[in-house]
C-alpha positions in Angstrom: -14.8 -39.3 35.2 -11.3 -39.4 34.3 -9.4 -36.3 35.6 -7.7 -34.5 32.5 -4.0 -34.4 32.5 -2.5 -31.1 31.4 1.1 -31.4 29.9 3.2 -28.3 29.8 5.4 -28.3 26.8 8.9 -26.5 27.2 8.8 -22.7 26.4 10.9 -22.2 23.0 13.9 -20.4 23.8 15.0 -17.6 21.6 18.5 -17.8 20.2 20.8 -15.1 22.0 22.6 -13.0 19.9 26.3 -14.2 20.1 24.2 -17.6 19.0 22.6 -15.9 15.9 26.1 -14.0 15.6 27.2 -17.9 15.1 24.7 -19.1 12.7 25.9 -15.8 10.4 30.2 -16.8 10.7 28.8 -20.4 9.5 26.8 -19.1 7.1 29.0 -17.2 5.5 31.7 -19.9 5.7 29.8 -21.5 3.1 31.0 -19.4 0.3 34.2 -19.5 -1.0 34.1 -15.8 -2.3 31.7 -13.1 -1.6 31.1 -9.0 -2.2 29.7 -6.9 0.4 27.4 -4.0 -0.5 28.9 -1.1 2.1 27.0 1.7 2.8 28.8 2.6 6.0 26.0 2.3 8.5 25.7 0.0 11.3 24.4 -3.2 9.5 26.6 -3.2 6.5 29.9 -2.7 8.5 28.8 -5.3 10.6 28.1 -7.4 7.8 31.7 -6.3 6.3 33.8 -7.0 9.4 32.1 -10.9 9.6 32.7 -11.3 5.8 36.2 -10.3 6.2 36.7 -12.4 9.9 35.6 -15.6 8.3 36.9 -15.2 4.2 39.8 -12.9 4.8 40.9 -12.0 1.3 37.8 -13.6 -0.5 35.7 -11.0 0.7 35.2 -7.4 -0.4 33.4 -4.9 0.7 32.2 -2.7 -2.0 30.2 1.2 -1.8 28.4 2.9 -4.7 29.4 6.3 -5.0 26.4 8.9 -6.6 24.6 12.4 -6.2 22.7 10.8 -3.2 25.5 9.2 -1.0 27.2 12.1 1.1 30.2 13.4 1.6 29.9 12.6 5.1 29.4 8.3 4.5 32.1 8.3 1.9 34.6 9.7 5.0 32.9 7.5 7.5 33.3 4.5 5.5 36.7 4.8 4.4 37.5 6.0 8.4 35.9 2.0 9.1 37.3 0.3 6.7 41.1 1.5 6.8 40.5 1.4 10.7 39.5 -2.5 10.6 41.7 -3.4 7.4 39.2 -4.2 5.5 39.2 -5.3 1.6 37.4 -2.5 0.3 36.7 -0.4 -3.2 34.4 2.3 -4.4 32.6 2.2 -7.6 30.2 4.4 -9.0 26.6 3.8 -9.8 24.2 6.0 -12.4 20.7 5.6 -10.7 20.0 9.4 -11.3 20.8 8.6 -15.1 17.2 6.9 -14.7 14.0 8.7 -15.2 12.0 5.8 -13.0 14.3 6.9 -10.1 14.4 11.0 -10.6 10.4 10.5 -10.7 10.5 9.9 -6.8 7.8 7.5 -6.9 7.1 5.7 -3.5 9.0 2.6 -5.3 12.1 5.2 -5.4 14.5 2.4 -3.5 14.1 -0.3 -6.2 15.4 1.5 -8.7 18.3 2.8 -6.9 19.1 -0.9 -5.5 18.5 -2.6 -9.0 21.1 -0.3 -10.2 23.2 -0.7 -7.8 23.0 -4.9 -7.3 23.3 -4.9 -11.4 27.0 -2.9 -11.1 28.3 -5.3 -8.1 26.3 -8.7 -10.5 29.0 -7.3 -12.8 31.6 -7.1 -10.6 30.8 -10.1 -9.2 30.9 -11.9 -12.4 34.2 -10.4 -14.0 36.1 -10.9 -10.5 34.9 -14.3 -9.9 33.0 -13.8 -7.0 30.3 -16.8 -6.5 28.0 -14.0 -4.8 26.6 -10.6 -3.5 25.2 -9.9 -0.2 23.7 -6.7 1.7 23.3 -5.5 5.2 18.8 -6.1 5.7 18.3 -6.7 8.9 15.4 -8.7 10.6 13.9 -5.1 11.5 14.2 -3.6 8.4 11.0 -6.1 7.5 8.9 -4.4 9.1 8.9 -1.0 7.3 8.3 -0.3 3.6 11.6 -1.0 1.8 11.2 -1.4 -2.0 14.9 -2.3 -2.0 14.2 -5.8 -0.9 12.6 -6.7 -4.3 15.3 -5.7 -6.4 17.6 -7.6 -3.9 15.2 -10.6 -4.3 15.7 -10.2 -8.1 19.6 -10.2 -8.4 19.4 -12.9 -5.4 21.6 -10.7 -3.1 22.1 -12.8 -0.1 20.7 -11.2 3.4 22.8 -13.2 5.9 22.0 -10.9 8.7 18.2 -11.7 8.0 19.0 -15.3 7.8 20.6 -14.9 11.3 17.4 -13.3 12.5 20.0 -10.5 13.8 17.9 -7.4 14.9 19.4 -3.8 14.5 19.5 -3.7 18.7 21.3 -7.2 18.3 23.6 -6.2 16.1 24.9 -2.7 17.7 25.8 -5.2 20.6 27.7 -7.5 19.1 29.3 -4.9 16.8 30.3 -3.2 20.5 31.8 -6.1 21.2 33.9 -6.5 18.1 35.1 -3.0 18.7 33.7 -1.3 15.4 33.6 2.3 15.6 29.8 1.9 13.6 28.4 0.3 16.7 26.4 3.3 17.9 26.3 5.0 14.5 22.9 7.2 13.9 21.0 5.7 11.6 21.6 6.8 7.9 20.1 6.9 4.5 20.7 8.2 1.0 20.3 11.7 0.6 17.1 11.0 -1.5 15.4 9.8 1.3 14.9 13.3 2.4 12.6 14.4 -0.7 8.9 14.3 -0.4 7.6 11.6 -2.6 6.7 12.9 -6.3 9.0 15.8 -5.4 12.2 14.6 -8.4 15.6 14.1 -7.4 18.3 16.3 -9.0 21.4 16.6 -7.8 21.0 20.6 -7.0 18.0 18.8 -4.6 20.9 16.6 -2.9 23.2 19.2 -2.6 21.1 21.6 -0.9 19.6 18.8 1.5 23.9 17.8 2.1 24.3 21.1 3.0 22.0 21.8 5.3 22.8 18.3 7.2 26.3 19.5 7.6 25.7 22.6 9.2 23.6 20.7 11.9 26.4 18.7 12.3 28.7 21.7 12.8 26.2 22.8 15.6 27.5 19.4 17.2 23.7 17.4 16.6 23.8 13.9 16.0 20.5 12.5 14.8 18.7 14.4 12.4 17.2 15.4 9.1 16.9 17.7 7.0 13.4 17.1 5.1 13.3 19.1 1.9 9.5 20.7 0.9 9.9 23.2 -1.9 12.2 26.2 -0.6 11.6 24.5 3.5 13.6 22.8 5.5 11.5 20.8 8.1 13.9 19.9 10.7 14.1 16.9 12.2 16.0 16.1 15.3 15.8 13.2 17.9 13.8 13.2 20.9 16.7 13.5 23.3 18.3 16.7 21.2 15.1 18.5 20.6 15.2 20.8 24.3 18.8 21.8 23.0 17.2 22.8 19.5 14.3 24.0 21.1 16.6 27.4 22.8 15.6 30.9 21.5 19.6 31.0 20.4 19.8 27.7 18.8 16.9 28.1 17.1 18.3 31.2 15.7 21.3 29.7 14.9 19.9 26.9 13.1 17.4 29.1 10.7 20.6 31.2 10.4 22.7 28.4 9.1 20.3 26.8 6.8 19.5 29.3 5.2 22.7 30.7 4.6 22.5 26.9 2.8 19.7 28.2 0.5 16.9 27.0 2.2 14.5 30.6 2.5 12.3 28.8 5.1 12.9 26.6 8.2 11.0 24.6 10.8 11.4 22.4 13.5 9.3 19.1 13.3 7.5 19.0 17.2 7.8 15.0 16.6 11.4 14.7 16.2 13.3 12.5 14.1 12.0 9.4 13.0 12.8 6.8 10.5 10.7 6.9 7.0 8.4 9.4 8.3 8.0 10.6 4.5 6.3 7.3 4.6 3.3 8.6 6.8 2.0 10.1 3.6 1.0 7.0 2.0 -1.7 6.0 4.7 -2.9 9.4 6.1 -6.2 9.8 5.8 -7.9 12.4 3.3 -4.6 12.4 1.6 -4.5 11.7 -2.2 -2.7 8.4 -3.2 1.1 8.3 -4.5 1.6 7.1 -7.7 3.8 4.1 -8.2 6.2 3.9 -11.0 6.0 1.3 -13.7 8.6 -1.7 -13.1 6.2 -2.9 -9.9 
């Protein structure tokens, strides 16, 4: 009997991330001209500062102002980008001018990003700029992001997905470039903070807005401020919650949100995490979401 020969085949190596960090500068190089949709978070910045180290001048870096984007992002971004130099304008966007959006359907996110990728298609086109891209990153795959259609849609480009750059990945290298975003809590638009089929008005956004800032002001970092009908669930990250979690803290925190206008307030025992409004659509024994048309 012949003896059987086993040959091992090379494990494949994952690319590191200063290599993916490489594929993304020459990616990016191939475009003479190209607008950045900056929401001020950790990707996007990211995303802005490449744009602007490889195209200099033929990149800008562009943020929607509306109801839903905060007070607090619009000072944050213009902090980054005046910090770093970087070509960069506001414009304003009219999502909440949209019925489909104010609905709060679990397909909320499209709306808003169509709106939003059809004003910078616009700019795009009357500046000259050959195209639009936006800060997805290979994690953002895995969770429920209707976004990603509209961007599919308007062809944004994802170069950060291209470059297989995970959010972990890209703190790093962002630490490395010396941008302030590098360790930036995650953020979303203040809509995300509305139960879905709960509409979105700006008096909603407002009283969500204030409520965030006063846990600021009580020097928290990650957190919040889920609105249910007249409650604030409170949600803060793991490492913060024995701070939150004091009989005088507590206090204060009731105190101060609902000096906001909240008349109730809680403290979720799970902490912050990301899309946890999205736990509703596969809990059992709960009754289905409806979608809104334009699926």
């Amino acid at each position: 009997m012949k003896e059987l020969i086993h040959i091992s085949t090379p494990e494949r190596v994952s690319p590191s991330a200063e290599e993916k960090q490489a594929f993304l500068f020459s990616r990016l190089a191939e475009f003479s001209s190209l607008i950045v949709a900056l929401s001020g978070g950790t990707d996007s910045a990211f995303l802005a500062w490449a744009a602007q180290h490889i195209l200099g001048e033929r990149a800008l870096s562009v943020t929607a102002l509306s109801p839903s984007f905060s007070a607090h992002d619009r000072a944050k971004t213009e902090e980054f980008v005046t910090k770093l130099g970087v070509r960069h304008e506001f414009i304003e966007t009219h999502e909440m001018e949209n019925p489909a959006y104010r609905a709060n359907a679990v397909d909320r996110c499209y709306f808003c990003k169509d709106e939003l990728f059809s004003v910078l298609d616009e700019l795009a086109q009357g500046r000259g700029f050959v195209a639009v891209a936006y800060g997805v990153n290979a994690d953002d795959t895995l969770d429920f992001r209707p976004g990603h259609r509209a961007a599919t849609e308007h062809q944004v480009l994802a170069p950060l997905l291209d470059a297989g750059l995970r959010k972990a990945e890209i703190r790093t290298l962002s630490q490395s470039a010396g941008l302030p975003t590098w360790d930036r809590p995650a953020s979303a638009c203040l809509s995300s903070r509305l139960p879905y089929g709960t509409e979105v008005t700006p008096e909603r956004l407002a009283l969500v807005e204030r409520g965030e800032t006063a846990l600021r002001e009580l020097g928290f970092r990650q957190f919040r401020v889920r609105l249910h009908d007249q409650l604030a669930r409170v949600e803060i990250s793991p490492d913060e919650m024995p701070r939150a979690f004091t009989p005088q803290m507590a206090a204060a925190i009731a105190d101060r949100l609902k000096a906001a206008g909240f008349t109730y307030v809680s403290l979720d025992l799970q902490g912050y995490r990301q899309g946890s409004l999205n736990e509703t659509l596969s809990s059992p024994g709960r009754p289905s979401v409806k979608v809104a048309s334009g699926t």
